[in-house]
N, C-alpha and C positions, 0 to 999 in steps of 0.2 A: 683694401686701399680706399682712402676715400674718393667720393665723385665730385666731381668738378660740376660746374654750372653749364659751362662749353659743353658738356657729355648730354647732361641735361635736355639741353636746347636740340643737339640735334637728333638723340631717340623720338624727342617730341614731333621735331619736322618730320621723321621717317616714319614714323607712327601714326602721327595726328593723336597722341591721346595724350594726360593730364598730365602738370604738371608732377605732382606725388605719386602715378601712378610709373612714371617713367624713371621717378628718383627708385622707387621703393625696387623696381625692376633690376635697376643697374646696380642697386647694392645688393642684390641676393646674387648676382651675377660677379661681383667682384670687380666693376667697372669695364669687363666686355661685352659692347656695347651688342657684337652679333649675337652672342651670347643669351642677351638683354631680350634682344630681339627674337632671337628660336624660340624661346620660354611664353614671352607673351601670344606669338602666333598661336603654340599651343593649346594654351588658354582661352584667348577669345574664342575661338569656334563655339564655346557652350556659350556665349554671349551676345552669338550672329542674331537671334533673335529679335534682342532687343536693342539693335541697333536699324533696325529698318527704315526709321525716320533718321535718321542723322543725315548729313546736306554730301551729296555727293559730286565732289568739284573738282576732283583731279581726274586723270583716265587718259583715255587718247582717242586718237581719230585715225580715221583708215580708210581706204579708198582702194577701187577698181575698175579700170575703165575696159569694156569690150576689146576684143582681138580687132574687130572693123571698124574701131573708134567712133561707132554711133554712140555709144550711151557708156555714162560711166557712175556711179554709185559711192558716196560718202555716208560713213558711220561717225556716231560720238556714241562713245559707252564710258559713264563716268563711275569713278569707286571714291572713297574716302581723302589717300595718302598716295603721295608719291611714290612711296613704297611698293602700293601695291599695284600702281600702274605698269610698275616695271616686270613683277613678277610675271616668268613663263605660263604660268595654269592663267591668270588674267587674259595675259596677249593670245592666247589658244583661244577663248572665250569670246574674244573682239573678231579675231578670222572665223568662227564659226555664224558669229553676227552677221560680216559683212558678205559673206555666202549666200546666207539666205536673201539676202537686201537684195544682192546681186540678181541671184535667180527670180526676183519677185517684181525687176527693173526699180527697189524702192519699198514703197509700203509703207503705209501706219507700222509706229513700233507694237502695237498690238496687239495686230495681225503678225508681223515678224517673231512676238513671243509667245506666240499660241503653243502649247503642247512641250516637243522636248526643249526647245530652247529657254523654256521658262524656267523646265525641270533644273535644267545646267546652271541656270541661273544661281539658282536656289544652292544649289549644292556648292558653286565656288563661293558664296555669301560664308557657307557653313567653314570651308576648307582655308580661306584669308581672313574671318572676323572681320569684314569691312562688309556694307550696304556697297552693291553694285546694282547698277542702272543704266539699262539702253538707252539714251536721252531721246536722239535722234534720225532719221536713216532721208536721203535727200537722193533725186535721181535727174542729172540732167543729156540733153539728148541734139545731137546734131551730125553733122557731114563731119566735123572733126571734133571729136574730146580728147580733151586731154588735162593730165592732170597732175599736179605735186603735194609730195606729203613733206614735211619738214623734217629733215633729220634725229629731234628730237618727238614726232609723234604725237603733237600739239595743235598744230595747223596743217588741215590737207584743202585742198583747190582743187576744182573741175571748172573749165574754161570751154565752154563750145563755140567752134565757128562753123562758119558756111563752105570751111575747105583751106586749102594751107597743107600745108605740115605738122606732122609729128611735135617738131620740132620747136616752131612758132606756137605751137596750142602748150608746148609746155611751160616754154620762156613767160608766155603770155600767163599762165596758172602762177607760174613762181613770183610773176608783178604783183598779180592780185596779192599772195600770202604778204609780200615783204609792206606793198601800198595801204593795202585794204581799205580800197575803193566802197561805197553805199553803193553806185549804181550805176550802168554802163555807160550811161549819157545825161545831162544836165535833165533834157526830158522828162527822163522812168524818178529822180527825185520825189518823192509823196508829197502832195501840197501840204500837209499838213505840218513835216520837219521845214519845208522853205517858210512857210509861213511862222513857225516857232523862231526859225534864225531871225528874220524881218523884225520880229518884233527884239530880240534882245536888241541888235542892233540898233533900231530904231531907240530903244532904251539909253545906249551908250554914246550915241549921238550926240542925244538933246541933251547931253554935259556939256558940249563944247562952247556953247551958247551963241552958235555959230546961223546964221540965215536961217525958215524951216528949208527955201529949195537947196543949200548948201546939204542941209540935212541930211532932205531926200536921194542927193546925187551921193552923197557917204553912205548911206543904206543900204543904196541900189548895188554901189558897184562891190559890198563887203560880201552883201547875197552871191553876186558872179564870183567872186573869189572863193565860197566856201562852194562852190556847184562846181567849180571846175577844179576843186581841190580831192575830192569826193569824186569824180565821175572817172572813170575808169578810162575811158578813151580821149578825156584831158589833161592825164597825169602824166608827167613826164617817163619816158619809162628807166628801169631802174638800171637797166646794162648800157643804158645811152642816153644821158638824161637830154641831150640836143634834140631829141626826138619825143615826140608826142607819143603813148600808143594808139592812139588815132591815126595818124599818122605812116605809123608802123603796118597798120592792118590793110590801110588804103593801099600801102606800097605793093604790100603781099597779094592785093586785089582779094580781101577774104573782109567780111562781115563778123564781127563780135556780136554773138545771139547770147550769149548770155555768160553767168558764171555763180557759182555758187563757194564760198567758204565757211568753212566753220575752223574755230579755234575752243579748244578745251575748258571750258565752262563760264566762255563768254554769257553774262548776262544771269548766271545763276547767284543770287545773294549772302554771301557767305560771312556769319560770326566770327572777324577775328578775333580769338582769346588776346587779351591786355596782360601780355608778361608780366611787366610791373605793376600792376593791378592785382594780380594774380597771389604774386609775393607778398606784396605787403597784406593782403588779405590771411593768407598763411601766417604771418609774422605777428595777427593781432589776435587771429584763435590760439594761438600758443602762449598767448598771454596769460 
């Protein structure tokens, strides 16, 4: 049967690999696409090698907080493809991670992949054909942790307060993943992003050709608008937006000490392939 372009497109997504290399798969396969895919897994293993460098931006995140809700411990371990983020030997790989993280309150990742954990490493690289990598392992600590992981295993939240509930440290974890706050209070902002905002602004100002103290009262007040947009304890929260979580915390008589999130390859630079780039490039070697 012939392959469709539709077929194409999504071995590619599931894959992450070439465009001809994913046509040439599905035609030995007859256009099924698991099929497609048994074959290649196959295969890549003698390839793991030379894939070590390749960018590794899919993966998941994971988290565990203490029985006494002192301390709780977030992982990112990223691989290639979606694909193989999903895979059972991956997510075994990720809870053997975040055990260790656990047991160590945290760690340098590497300290965390001294010895067998590297070993294991090495070996699911061999057994998926994708470059896997512990990105990172984060430990926060207080009278209440608590914490959420998203559904899909992309964004996990650790929230500590100075006491509360269960219950509120979760609500409060799940604002963070949905808001994703910079920082708990206008304060803990780095001088040096308020100072980058100031100056666009101040930038987009002096178009309006408006007074400089007209200016400066536009500047000022755009600066207070993106601090209390950002700051975790002037966002509205998200199950009651009437309500501050500031607010909310004051009411509970509990303290937001801090909070930490990570999201699945925030901030890693990734080459997207130009489909149609791609083609028409094919289309003129076949010339």
């Amino acid at each position: 049967m012939a392959v469709t372009a539709s077929q194409v497109k999504e071995l590619r997504e599931r894959t992450g690999l070439g465009m001809m290399e994913c046509k040439k798969a599905l035609e030995a396969a007859g256009g099924d696409i698991e099929k497609a895919i048994e074959e290649l897994r196959k295969s890549s293993g003698l390839k793991a090698a030379k894939k070590a460098g390749r960018t590794a931006a899919e993966g998941v995140v994971a988290l565990k907080v203490a029985d006494d809700a002192s301390y709780g411990v977030l992982v990112e371990v990223n691989c290639e493809t979606d694909f193989v983020a999903r895979d059972e030997n991956f997510r075994a790989f990720v809870e053997r991670v975040l055990d260790a993280a656990f047991a160590r309150r945290g760690g340098e990742v590497a300290e965390l992949m001294a010895g067998e954990l590297e070993a294991a490493r090495q070996a699911l690289v061999q057994k998926v054909g994708e470059n896997v990598a512990v990105r990172r392992a984060a430990v926060l600590e207080g009278q209440r942790v608590g914490g959420y992981l998203h559904s899909n295993h992309r964004i996990a939240v650790l929230v500590a307060l100075s006491g509360g509930s269960e219950e509120l440290a979760r609500d409060l974890a799940m604002h963070v993943a949905a808001a994703n706050p910079r920082v708990v209070r206008p304060a803990d902002m780095p001088a040096e992003v308020v100072d980058k905002e100031r100056e666009i602004y101040a930038a987009q100002a002096a178009e309006s050709g408006k007074p400089a103290e007209i200016v400066a009262k536009m500047v000022e007040g755009r600066v207070r608008k993106f601090l209390s947009e950002n700051s975790l304890l002037e966002q509205p929260f998200v199950r009651d937006p009437e309500v501050t979580v500031g607010r909310l915390a004051a009411d509970a008589g509990v303290e937001v000490l801090g909070f930490v999130r990570f999201e699945v390859g925030e901030g890693i630079e990734v080459a997207r392939p130009d489909f149609a780039a791609e083609v028409a490039a094919q289309v003129e070697g076949a010339r």
